[in-house]
Structures are given as structure tokens and as C-alpha cells.
C-alpha positions in Angstrom: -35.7 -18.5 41.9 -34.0 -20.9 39.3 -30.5 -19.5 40.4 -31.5 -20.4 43.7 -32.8 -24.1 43.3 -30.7 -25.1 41.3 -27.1 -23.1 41.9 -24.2 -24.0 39.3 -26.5 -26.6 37.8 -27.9 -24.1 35.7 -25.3 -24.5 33.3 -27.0 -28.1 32.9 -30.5 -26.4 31.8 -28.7 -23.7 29.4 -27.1 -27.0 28.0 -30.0 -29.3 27.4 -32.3 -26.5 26.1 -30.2 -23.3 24.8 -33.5 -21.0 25.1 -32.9 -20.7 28.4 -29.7 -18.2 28.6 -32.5 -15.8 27.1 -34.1 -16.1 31.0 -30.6 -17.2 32.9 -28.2 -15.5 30.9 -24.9 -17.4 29.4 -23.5 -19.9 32.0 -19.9 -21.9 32.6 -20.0 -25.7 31.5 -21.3 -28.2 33.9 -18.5 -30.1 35.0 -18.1 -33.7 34.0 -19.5 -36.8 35.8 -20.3 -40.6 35.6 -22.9 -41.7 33.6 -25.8 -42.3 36.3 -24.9 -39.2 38.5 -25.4 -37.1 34.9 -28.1 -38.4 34.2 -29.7 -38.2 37.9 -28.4 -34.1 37.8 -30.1 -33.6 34.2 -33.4 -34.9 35.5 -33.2 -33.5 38.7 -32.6 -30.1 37.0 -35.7 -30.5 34.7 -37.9 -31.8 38.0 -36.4 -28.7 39.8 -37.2 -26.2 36.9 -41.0 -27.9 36.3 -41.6 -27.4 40.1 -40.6 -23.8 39.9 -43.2 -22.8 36.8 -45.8 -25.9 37.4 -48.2 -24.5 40.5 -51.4 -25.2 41.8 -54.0 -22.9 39.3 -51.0 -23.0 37.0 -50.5 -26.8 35.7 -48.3 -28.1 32.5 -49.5 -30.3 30.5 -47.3 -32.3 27.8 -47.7 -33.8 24.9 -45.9 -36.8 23.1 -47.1 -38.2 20.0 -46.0 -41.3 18.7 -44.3 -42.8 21.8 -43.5 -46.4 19.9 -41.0 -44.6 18.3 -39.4 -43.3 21.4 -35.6 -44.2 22.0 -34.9 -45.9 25.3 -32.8 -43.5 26.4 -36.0 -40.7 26.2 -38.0 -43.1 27.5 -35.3 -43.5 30.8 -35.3 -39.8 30.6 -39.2 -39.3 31.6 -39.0 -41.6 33.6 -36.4 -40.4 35.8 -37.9 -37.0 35.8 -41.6 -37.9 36.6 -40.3 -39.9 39.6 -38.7 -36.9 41.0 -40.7 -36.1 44.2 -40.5 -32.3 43.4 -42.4 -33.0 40.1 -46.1 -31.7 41.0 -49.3 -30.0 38.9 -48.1 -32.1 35.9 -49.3 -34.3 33.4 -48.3 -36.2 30.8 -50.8 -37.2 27.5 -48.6 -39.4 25.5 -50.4 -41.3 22.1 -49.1 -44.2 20.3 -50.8 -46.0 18.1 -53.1 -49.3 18.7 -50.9 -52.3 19.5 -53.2 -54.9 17.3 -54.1 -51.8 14.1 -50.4 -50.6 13.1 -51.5 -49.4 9.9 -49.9 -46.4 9.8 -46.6 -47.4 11.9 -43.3 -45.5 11.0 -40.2 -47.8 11.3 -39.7 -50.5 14.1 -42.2 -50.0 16.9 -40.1 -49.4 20.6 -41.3 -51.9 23.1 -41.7 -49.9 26.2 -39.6 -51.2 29.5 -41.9 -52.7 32.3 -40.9 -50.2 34.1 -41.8 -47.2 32.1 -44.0 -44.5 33.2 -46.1 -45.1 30.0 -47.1 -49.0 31.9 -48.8 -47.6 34.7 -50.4 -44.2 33.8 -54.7 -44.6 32.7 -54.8 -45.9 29.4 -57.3 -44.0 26.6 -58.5 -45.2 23.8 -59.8 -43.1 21.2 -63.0 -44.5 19.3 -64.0 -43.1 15.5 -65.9 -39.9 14.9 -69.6 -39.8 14.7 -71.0 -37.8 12.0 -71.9 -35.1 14.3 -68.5 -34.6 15.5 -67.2 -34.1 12.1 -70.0 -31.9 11.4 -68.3 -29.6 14.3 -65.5 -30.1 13.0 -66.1 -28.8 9.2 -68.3 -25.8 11.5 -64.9 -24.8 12.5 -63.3 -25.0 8.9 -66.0 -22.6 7.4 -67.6 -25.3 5.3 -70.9 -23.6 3.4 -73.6 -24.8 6.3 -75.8 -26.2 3.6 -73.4 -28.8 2.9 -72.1 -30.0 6.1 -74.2 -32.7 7.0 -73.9 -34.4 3.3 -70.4 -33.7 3.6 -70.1 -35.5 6.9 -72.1 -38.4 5.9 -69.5 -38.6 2.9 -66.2 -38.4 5.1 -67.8 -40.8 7.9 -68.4 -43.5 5.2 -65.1 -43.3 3.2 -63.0 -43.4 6.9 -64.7 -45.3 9.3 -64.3 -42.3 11.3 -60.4 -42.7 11.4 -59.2 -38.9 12.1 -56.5 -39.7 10.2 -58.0 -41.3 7.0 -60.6 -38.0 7.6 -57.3 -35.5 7.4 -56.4 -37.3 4.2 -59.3 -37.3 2.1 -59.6 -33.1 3.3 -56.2 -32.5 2.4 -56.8 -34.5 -1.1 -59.5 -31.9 -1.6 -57.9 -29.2 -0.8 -54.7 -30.1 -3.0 -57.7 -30.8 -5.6 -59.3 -27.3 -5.9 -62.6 -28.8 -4.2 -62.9 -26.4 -1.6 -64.0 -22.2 -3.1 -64.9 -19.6 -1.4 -68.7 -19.0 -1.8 -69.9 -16.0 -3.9 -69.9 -13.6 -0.4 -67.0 -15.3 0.7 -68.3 -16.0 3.8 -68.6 -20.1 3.5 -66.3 -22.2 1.7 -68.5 -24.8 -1.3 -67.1 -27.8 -1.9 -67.6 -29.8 -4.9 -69.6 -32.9 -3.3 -69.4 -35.1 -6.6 -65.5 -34.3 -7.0 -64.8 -35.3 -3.0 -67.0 -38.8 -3.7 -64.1 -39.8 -6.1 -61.6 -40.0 -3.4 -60.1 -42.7 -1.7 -58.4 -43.7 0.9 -54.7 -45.0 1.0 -54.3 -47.8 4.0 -50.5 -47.7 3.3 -49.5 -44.7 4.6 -45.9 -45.3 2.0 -48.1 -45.2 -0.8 -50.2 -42.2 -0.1 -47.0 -40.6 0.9 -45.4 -41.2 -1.6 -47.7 -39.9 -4.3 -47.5 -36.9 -2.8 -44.2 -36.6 -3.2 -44.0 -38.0 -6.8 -46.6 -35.6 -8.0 -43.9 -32.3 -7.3 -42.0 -30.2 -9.9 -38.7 -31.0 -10.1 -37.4 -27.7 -8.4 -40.2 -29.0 -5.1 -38.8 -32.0 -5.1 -34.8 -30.5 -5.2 -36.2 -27.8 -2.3 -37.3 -31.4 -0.2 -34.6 -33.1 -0.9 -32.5 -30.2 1.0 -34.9 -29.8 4.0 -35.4 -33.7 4.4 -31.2 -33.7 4.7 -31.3 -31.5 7.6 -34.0 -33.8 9.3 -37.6 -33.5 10.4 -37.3 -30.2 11.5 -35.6 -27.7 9.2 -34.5 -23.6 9.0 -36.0 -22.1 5.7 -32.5 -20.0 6.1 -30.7 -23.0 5.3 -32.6 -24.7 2.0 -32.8 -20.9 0.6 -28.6 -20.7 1.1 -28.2 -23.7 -1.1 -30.6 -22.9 -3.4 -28.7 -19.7 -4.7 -29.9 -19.7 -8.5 -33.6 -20.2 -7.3 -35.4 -16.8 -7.6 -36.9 -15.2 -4.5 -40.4 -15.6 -6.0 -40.3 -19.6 -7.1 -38.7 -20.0 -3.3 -41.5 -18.4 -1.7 -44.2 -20.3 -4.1 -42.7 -23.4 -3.5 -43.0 -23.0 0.4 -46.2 -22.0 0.1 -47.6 -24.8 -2.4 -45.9 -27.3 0.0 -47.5 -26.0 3.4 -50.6 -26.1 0.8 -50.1 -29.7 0.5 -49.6 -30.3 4.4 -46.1 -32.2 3.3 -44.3 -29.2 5.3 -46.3 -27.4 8.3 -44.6 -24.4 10.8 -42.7 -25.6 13.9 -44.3 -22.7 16.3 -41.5 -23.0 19.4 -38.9 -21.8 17.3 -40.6 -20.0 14.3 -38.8 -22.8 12.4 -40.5 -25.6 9.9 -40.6 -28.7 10.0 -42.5 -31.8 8.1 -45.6 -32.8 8.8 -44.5 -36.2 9.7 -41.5 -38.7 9.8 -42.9 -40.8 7.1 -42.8 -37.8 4.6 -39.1 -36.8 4.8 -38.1 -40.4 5.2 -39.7 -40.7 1.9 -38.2 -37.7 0.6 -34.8 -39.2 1.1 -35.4 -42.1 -0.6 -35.8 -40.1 -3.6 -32.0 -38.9 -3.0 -29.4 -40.6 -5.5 -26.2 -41.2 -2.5 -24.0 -39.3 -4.7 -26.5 -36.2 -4.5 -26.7 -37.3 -0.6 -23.1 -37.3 0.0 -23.0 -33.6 -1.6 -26.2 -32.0 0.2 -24.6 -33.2 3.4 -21.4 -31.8 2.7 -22.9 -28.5 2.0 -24.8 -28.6 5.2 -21.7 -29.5 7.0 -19.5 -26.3 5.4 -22.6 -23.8 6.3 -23.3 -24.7 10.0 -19.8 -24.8 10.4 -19.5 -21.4 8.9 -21.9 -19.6 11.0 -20.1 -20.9 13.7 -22.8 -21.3 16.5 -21.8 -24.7 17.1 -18.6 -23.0 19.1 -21.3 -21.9 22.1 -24.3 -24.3 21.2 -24.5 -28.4 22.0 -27.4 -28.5 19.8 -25.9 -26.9 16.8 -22.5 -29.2 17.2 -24.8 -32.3 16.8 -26.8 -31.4 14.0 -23.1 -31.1 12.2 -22.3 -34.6 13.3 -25.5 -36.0 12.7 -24.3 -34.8 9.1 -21.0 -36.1 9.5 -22.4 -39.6 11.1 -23.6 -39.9 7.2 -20.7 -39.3 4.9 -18.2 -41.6 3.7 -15.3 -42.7 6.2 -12.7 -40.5 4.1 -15.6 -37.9 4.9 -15.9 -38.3 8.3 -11.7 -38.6 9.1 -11.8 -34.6 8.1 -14.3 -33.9 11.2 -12.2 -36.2 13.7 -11.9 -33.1 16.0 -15.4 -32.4 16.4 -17.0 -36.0 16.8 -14.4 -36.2 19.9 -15.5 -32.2 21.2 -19.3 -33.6 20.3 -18.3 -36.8 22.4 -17.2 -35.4 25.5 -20.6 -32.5 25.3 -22.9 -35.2 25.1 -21.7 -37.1 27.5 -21.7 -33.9 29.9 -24.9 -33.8 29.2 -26.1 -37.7 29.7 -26.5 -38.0 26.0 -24.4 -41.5 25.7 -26.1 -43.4 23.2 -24.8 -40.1 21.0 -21.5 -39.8 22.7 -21.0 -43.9 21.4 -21.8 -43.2 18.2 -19.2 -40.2 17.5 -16.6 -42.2 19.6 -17.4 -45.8 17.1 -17.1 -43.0 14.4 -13.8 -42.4 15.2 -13.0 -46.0 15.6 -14.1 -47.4 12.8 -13.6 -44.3 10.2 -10.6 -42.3 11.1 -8.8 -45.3 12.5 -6.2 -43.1 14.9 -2.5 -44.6 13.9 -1.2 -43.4 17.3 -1.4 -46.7 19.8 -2.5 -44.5 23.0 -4.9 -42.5 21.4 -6.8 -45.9 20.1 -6.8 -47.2 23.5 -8.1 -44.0 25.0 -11.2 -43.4 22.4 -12.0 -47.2 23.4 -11.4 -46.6 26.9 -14.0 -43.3 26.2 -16.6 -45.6 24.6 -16.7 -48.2 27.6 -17.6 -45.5 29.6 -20.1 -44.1 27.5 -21.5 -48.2 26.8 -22.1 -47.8 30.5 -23.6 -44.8 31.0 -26.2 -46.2 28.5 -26.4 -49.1 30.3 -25.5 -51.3 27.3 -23.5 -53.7 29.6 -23.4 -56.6 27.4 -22.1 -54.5 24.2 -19.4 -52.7 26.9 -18.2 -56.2 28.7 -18.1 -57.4 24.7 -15.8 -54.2 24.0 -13.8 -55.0 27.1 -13.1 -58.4 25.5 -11.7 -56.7 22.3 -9.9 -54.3 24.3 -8.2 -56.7 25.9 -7.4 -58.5 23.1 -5.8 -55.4 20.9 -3.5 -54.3 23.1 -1.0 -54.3 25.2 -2.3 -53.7 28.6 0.8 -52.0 30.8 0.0 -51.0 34.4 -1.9 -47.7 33.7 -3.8 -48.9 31.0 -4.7 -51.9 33.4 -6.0 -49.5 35.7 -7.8 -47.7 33.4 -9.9 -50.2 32.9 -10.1 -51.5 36.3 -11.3 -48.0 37.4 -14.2 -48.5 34.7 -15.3 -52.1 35.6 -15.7 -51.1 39.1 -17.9 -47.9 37.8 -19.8 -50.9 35.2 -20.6 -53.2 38.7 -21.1 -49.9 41.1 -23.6 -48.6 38.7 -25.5 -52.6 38.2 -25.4 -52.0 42.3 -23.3 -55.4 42.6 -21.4 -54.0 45.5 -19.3 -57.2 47.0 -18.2 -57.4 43.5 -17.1 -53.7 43.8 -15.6 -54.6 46.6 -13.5 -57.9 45.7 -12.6 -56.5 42.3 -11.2 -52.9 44.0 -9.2 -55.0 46.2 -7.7 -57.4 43.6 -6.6 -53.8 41.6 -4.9 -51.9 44.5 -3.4 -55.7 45.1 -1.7 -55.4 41.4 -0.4 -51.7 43.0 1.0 -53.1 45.9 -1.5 -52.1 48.3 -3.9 -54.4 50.4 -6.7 -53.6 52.2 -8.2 -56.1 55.0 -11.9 -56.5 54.3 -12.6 -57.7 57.7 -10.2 -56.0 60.2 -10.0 -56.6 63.8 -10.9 -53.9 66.2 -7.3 -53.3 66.5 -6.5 -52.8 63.2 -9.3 -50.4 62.5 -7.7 -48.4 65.9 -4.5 -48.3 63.9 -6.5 -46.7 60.4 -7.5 -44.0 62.4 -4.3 -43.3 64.1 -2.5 -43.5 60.7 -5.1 -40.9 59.6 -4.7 -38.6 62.2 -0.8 -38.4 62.0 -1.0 -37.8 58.5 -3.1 -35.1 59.7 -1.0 -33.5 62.4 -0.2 -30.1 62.6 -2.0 -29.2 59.1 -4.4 -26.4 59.2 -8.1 -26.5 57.3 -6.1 -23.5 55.0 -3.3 -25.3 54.7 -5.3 -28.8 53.2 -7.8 -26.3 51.2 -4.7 -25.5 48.9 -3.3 -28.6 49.1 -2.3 -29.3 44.9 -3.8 -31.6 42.8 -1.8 -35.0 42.0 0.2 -35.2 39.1 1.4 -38.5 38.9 -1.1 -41.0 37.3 -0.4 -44.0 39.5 -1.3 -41.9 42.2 -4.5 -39.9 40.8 -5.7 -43.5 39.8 -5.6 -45.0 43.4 -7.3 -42.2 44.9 -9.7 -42.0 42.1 -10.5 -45.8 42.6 -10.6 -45.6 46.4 -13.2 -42.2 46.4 -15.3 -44.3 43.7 -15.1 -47.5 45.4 -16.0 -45.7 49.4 -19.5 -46.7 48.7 -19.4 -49.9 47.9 -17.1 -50.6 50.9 -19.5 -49.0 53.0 -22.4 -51.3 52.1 -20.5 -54.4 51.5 -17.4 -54.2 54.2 -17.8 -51.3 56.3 -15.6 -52.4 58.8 -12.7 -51.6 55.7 -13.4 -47.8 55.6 -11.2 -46.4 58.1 -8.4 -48.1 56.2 -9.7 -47.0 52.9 -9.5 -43.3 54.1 -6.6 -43.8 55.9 -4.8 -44.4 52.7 -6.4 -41.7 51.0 -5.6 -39.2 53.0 -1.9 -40.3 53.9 -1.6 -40.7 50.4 -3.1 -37.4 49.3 -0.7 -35.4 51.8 2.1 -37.1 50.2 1.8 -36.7 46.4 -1.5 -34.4 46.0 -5.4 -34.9 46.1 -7.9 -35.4 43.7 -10.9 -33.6 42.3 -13.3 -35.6 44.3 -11.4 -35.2 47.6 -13.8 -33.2 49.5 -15.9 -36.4 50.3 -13.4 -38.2 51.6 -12.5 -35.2 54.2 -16.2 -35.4 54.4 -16.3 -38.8 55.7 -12.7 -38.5 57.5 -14.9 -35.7 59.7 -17.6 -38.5 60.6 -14.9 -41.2 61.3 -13.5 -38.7 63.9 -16.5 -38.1 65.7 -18.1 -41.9 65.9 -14.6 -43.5 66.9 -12.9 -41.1 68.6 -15.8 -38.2 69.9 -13.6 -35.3 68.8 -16.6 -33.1 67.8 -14.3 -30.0 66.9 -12.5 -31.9 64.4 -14.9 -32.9 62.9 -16.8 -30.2 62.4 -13.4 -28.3 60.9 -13.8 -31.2 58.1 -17.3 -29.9 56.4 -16.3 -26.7 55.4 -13.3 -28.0 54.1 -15.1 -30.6 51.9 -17.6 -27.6 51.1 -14.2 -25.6 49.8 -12.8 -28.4 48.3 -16.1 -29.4 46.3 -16.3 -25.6 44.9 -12.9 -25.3 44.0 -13.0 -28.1 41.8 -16.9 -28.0 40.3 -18.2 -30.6 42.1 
């Protein structure tokens, strides 16, 4: 059924979630588009995929803590996907915490867009526990029945009720010894007068890091390692660069920290991971930078070692999100994969990351080679679009400008960009007008506002270019090698929209020169939409139906043959 709904695009789903060639099996890479139509495919693919497992009887339910800490680009992410109209039998319970008590805040709280799916769904607010509700609660956890309800008076007066302030004065007592299994070791006593003596921390820092500074320094050495590979960590990993710990004080170790509820198990992928932000953010601060520099350096020589990065997106970015993090000397040795980690995440709609490994590059390795510094910067504008960061991109266009020395192809290159910058910000006369000026610079002009006449002639052009040429014959027509050439077609096939909307009367002439020109020196990638729309032109001006109909299996072929 997936293979079915979604066709080729299930290369985009093995991509974004790996687990999913254990269901689909391996699948070719997604071929590359512009930053809003990859981001439309990935959430059309995960709308498409939900729709398939999410029936009525059968619903999914989600759940995402600590949403004020979401990136934008997630949050564009859900939203795109929960306004897909496949997406039904879903819902989405998302928590953050209450605007006005941030107590236990983690970092710089997101403000969520206006029009983010989190502004319109119900709004819950959780009130404190009653005493009878943590009563069930220590029920569950075995607490000796005879002391529940003094226990429950005790917990409801130190918290208020907070669940969280509740979780830390239990998890004190456990760490404490307070809790021991009765004499038939049915019930768990706990030692009332002991648990009296605790308080609670408001500054979730402070409690935190307490925790942390009341480790053994071969726990703290085993954290340092797991808070370097991030939130979520493999035990695999901390026990391979741990090699003169013993098996035993490795195991005890794990076991006093999942004790401790610093580390707790990640159940999706039988991983750990810590229990939350705030503790391995702590951990870290306890690294010196030298011992940083050299953790991350190990990390960087394992995963590269194992070499599952070569078939897995996710395992190239954890390496680079090491790499992000060591000196510049450090990151000039990686050059090769931040640009192969660049071009993946951009595949995959990830351009907040691709911009980081391409400024990486920039700023770090410093490329001496003139063309290769303009094409990394030409590869970030992109990306600064695709994230929609048009005020950092039309500030980096400026620089750009400045640096170097613009000849006609890197001119266009740019020009091709800008028009993608205004087609995306749906400013399509300014498509239009800027389009026109480019082609201008190439020698080629367009009349935005033909006469009848003129638009007569487009077509005839079109049709002589087509003369005598069979749907076989165009199929295998070869791709276009000169770059003048590729860029004109390019800009006219990204542009056809724009002229559409803002001077349709233009079009004929636009895929009049298209074609003629594809016939002449080769087509592009994207030609099968202009065939496509060459098939309508023939039928609404001219009433040859046959024709026209010839043209959609030849854009069909022509889209397949290139990945489109």
C-alpha cells in the first residue's frame, strides 16, 4: 500500500526515518528539489504514510513535550503535515510549560508563529494533584498501604501538588535509601521522618546540578562521554571509549545512574538517553574544552569507522554535529563530509542544517579556489531560502556581490536564485520583471504584453521547431551541455508560473523559446512540463487534439527519465 501511494517518494520516508527500509526495503535517493517543493514532498509523504496506518477504530496519537523549545523549522514541519487533507484519525497532545510560571524553562523559550498549529488547537491546563491522586499514584508504586495517606499528605504539602516537584522529592528518596522492601516483600516502607527532611529545589540548575556533583569521578567521566554524543546516546559507544573501565564498574555505573533517574531507556530504539535536556546540558558544563575537543574527536573517528554514515542521513549528521564543535583547523579535515551532509539535508528539507555545514565551510576551511567560494555561497543562498531566512539570504547576496567578480554565469547564477527567493515569497510580477531583465542581459527579450499577432507567431515558431520530430525522437532528445544554455531553460521552466499568473499573454513566447531552444542545443531535467504545457497551448489556440494528446506521455517519459 505505501509503494502504491507514494511511488518513488518512498525513498523520501527511508530518508527521514531509516527504520523504514526494515518495512520498504533499501530505496534509490530522492532526487533533488527547491526548497518549498522538498519540503511540500516530505510532508506530503508523512500525511500520505499517517493516512495509510491512522484508521477509523485505529487512531494515532502523538506526543510532544516541551514545545517552547521547538525549532521553527519542526514547528513549519507539523504544520505542514497536519494541514494535509489526507491527514485523518489523528491527534496531537503537545505540553509546554505555563507562559507566566517558567520555573523550570530549559534555554530560550520559542515563540510559536501565529500561524502555528499549536495557536488554534483546545488549550489544557493541568491543575496540582489532590492528595487522593497521589495516593493512587504511590498505590501503583507499591507503597506499604499503611503509609500512603501520611505519605501523601507529606508530598502534597512540600509540592503544592507540582508533579514535577512530587517526582523530585521521590527520586531524592529513592537515591536516599528511604524506600525498603517490607519484611514479606510485598509493600515497599518508607522512612516517613527521613522523607520530611527533604526539600524542594525551585531552580531546576541547582537541583540538577547537585545531582551531578554528588558522582564518582569514573560517573561523572562515563557522563561526560554520553552528554558529547547528545540527549540521546548508544551504551555501545561510551563503553568503546571507556576501554580500561572493567565490564563490572561499566554495568554498576549504568545501573546507579538509571537509579538516580539522570539517565532513563529510550524504548524506540532500545537506545538511552537522559532524562532531560537540562541534565546533559549540565553535564557538559562540567567538560574542560580541551577534554571536549578530544571526546569529540574520538566520537568523530568511531562513527566514521563503523561506517554507517555511507548508507544512513542520520548517522552523517550526528558526525557533523561533532564536527560543527571542534576547532576550525578541526573542522577543515571533514570539508568533504559537511558538503555530502549539505547537499543530504537539503534533499531532505533540512536547510537550517544544510546552512550550517555550508557557513562551516565558509568560515573554517576557507576554500582558496575562487569558483569553489562562490559556489558554496551560491549553495547557502539557496539553502537561506529554503529556510525562508530572506533577510539573512538578501544580506548574503549583498556580500556576494561584493566579494567577487560577477562574469555572465555567475550573474545568472544568482539571477536564477533571486527569482526562486521572489517565486517562493509568491511576488510574481516581480518574478516576472526580474526574469525578463536576466534573459535581457542574454540577449533575449520577451514581450510581456503581446498582440494577438505576435502570440500567432509563438506558436508557429513552436510548431516548426517541432516539425517532422517524432514523440521517440524528442524522448531521447540529450541533455544540454552548455551552461548558458541549461541556465536559460532552467530560468524560463522556473519562471512559467509566474508568467502565467502575472502575464499570461507571454507564455506562448516563453515556450516557444524553450522548445526551439531545447531542439537546438539539448533539454533540461525539468523539460517534461514544458512539453506538458506546449500540449495545452496546441489544443486552446490551435484545436489540434491529437497533438496534444502525443505531448502527455512524452512529459510522463521525460519526468521518469530524469527523477522528477
Amino acid at each position: 500500500r505505501l509503494s502504491d501511494a507514494l511511488g518513488e517518494n518512498l525513498s523520501v520516508l527511508t530518508s527521514f526515518a531509516p527504520q523504514w527500509e526494515e518495512v520498504v526495503g533499501a530505496q534509490p535517493t530522492a532526487g533533488l528539489l527547491s526548497g518549498p517543493e522538498t519540503q511540500e514532498r516530505l510532508s506530503f509523504v508523512i500525511a500520505k504514510t499517517l493516512s495509510l496506518i491512522a484508521l477509523p477504530g485505529h487512531p494515532i496519537a502523538f506526543f510532544i513535550d516541551d514545545i517552547h523549545l521547538m525549532a521553527q523549522q519542526t514547528i513549519r514541519l507539523l504544520n505542514a503535515i497536519f494541514a494535509e487533507p489526507d491527514i485523518r484519525n489523528c491527534v496531537l497532545f503537545a505540553a509546554q510549560l505555563h507562559p507566566e510560571r517558567n520555573d523550570y524553562s530549559t534555554g530560550v523559550r520559542q515563540e510559536l508563529p501565529d500561524e502555528s498549529i499549536f495557536s488554534w488547537v483546545e488549550t489544557i491546563q493541568l491543575d496540582p494533584l489532590e492528595q487522593d491522586e497521589i495516593s493512587a499514584m504511590l498505590e501503583l508504586a507499591r507503597v506499604d498501604p499503611l503509609q500512603i495517606g501520611e505519605l501523601a499528605v507529606l508530598l502534597e504539602r512540600k509540592s503544592g501538588g507540582n508533579p514535577y516537584a512530587i517526582r523530585q522529592l521521590l527520586s531524592q528518596a529513592v537515591a536516599g535509601g528511604f524506600f525498603k522492601p517490607g519484611s514479606q516483600q510485598k509493600w515497599l516502607q518508607v522512612d516517613l521522618n527521613a522523607v520530611s527532611t527533604l526539600t524542594v529545589s525551585d531552580d531546576i540548575y541547582e537541583y540538577q546540578a547537585e545531582k551531578i556533583n554528588n558522582l564518582s569521578g569514573d560517573a561523572l567521566e562515563w557522563l561526560q562521554i554520553a552528554a558529547s554524543e547528545g540527549v540521546y546516546f548508544e551504551m555501545e559507544t561510551i563503553r568503546a571509549l571507556l576501554p580500561d573501565m572493567s565490564e563490572a564498574d561499566f554495568v554498576a555505573i549504568s545501573e546507579q545512574l538509571q537509579r538516580n533517574e539522570i539517565i532513563v531507556p529510550n524504548l524506540l530504539d532500545a537506545g538511552f538517553r537522559f532524562a532531560g535536556p537540562v541534565l546533559q546540558a549540565t553535564v557538559k558544563n562540567t567538560i574542560s574544552p580541551a577534554r571536549q575537543a578530544e571526546i569529540f574527536e574520538q566520537l568523530i573517528a568511531l562513527k566514521i569507522s563503523d561506517g554507517k554514515f555511507l548508507q544512513s542521513d542520520n548517522h552523517l549528521f550526528k558526525i557533523l554535529g561533532f564536527v560543527l564543535q571542534i576547532t576550525d583547523r578541526g573542522v577543515a579535515r571533514y570539508q568533504h563530509l559537511l558538503k555530502d551532509g549539505a547537499e543530504r539535508a537539503k534533499r531532505l528539507g533540512a536547510f537550517d542544517e544544510a546552512a550550517k555545514y555550508y557557513w562551516a565551510i565558509l568560515e573554517a576551511v576557507k576554500p582558496a579556489d575562487e569558483q569553489e567560494r562562490f559556489e558554496i555561497n551560491a549553495n547557502l543562498l539557496e539553502t537561506l531560502i529554503g529556510d525562508l531566512q530572506f533577510d539573512e539570504y538578501y544580506r548574503h547576496l549583498e556580500n556576494i556581490r561584493r566579494q567577487f567578480n560577477l562574469d555572465e554565469l555567475r550573474q545568472c547564477r544568482l539571477d536564477l536564485i533571486e527569482c526562486r527567493a521572489l517565486l517562493i515569497q509568491q511576488k510574481m510580477p516581480e518574478v516576472v520583471m526580474f526574469a525578463r531583465q536576466s534573459l535581457l542581459r542574454m540577449g533575449i527579450s520577451i514581450t510581456l504584453q503581446p498582440s494577438l499577432p505576435r502570440i500567432i507567431l509563438s506558436m508557429i515558431k513552436s510548431q516548426r521547431g517541432m516539425k517532422g520530430r517524432s514523440v521517440a525522437e524528442l524522448e531521447k532528445l540529450p541533455l544540454a551541455s552548455d551552461p548558458r544554455t541549461r541556465y536559460i531553460l532552467q530560468l524560463l521552466q522556473d519562471t512559467s508560473s509566474a508568467f502565467f499568473l502575472a502575464a499570461p499573454r507571454a507564455l506562448p513566447e516563453v515556450l516557444a523559446l524553450q522548445i526551439n531552444l531545447a531542439i537546438k542545443k539539448g533539454i533540461s531535467e525539468t523539460m517534461g512540463v514544458v512539453f506538458a504545457a506546449y500540449g495545452f497551448n496546441l489544443s486552446a489556440f490551435g484545436g489540434q487534439f491529437d497533438k496534444a494528446e502525443e505531448m502527455m506521455p512524452l512529459a510522463r517519459t521525460l519526468a521518469q527519465r530524469f527523477g522528477n
